[in-house]
C-alpha positions in Angstrom: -26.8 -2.7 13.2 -28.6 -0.2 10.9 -26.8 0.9 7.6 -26.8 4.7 9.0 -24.5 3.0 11.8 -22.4 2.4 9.6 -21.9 4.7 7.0 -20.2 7.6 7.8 -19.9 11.1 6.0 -16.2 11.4 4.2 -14.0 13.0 6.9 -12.8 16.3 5.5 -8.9 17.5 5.2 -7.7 19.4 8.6 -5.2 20.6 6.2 -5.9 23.7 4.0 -5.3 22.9 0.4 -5.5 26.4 -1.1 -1.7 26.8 -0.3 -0.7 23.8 -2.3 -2.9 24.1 -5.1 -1.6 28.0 -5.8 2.3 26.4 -6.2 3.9 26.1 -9.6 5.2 22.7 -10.2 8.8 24.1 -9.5 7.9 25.3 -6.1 5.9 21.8 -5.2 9.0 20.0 -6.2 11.7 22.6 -4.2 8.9 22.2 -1.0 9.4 18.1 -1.4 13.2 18.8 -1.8 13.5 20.7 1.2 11.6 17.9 3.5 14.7 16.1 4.6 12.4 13.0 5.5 10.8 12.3 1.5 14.4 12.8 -0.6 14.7 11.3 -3.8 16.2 7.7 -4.2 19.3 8.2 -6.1 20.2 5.8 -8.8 22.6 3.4 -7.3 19.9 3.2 -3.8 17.5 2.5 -6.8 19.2 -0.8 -7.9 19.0 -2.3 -4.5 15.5 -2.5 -4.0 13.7 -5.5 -4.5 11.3 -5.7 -7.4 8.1 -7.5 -6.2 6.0 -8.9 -9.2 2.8 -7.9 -9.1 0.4 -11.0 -8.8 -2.5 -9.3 -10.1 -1.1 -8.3 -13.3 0.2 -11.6 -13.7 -3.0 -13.0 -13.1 -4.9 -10.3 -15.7 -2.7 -10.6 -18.3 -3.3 -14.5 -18.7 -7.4 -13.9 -18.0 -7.3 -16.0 -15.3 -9.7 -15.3 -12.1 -8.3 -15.8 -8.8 -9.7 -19.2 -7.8 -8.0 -20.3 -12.0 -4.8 -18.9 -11.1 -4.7 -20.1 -7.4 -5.7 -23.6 -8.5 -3.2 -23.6 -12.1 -0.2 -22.4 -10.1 -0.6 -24.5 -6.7 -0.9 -20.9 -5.0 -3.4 -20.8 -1.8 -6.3 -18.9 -2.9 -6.0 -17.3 0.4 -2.3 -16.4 0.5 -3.0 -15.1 -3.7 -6.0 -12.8 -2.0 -3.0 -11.6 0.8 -0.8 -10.3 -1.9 -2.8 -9.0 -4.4 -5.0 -6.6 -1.7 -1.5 -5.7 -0.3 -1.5 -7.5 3.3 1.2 -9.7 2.9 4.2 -9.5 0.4 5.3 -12.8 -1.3 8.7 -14.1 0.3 11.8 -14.6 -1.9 10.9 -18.2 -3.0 7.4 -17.0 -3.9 9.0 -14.2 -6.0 11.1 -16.3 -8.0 8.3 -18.4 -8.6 5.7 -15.2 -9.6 8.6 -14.1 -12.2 8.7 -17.6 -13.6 4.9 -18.0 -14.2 5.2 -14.1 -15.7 7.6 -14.8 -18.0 6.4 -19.0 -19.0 3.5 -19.6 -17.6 2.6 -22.5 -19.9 5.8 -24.0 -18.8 5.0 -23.9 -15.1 1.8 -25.1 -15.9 3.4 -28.1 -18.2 5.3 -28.8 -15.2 2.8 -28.8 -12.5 -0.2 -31.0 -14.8 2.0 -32.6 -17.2 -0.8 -34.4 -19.7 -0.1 -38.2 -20.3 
């Protein structure tokens, strides 16, 4: 299969922009208001939610690549790939575990490859 196969041309907008883009800020925000489907969360639905760390930023912040992190941590390089390009969201026992090595990550490493 050729290259021209395929690559395609960006598909354009069937929506006409011009519309939006002529709003004030005020009326963009009353036209989201007034979509009963896309409403606001209020505060207290807010503190429900589930915070999910985010792997890669983990991972960045102790300049670590993938296969370093996947291998330090005991992670699947596989299941590490999963989260990070947003196919798969880590369970509650791999969340715990994600805030753990974000907030001691040399102790999770002490405890996984203790040195002699």
């Amino acid at each position: 299969m050729s290259n021209d196969a395929i690559m395609k041309t960006p598909r354009r907008s069937r929506h006409d922009w011009s519309r939006f883009d002529a709003m004030t800020a005020e009326e963009k925000r009353g036209a989201a208001l007034d979509d009963p489907d896309a409403q606001p969360l209020a505060e207290k639905d807010v503190k429900h939610l589930r915070r999910t760390p985010r792997v890669s930023i983990i991972r960045r912040a102790l300049k670590l690549t993938q296969e370093e992190f996947s291998e330090r941590f005991g992670i699947p390089l596989g299941t590490l790939r999963d989260w990070e390009q947003g196919r798969k969201e880590p369970d509650a026992a791999a969340r715990a575990y994600l805030v753990v090595i974000g907030r001691n990550p040399a102790a999770v490493s002490e405890a996984l490859h203790p040195t002699p």
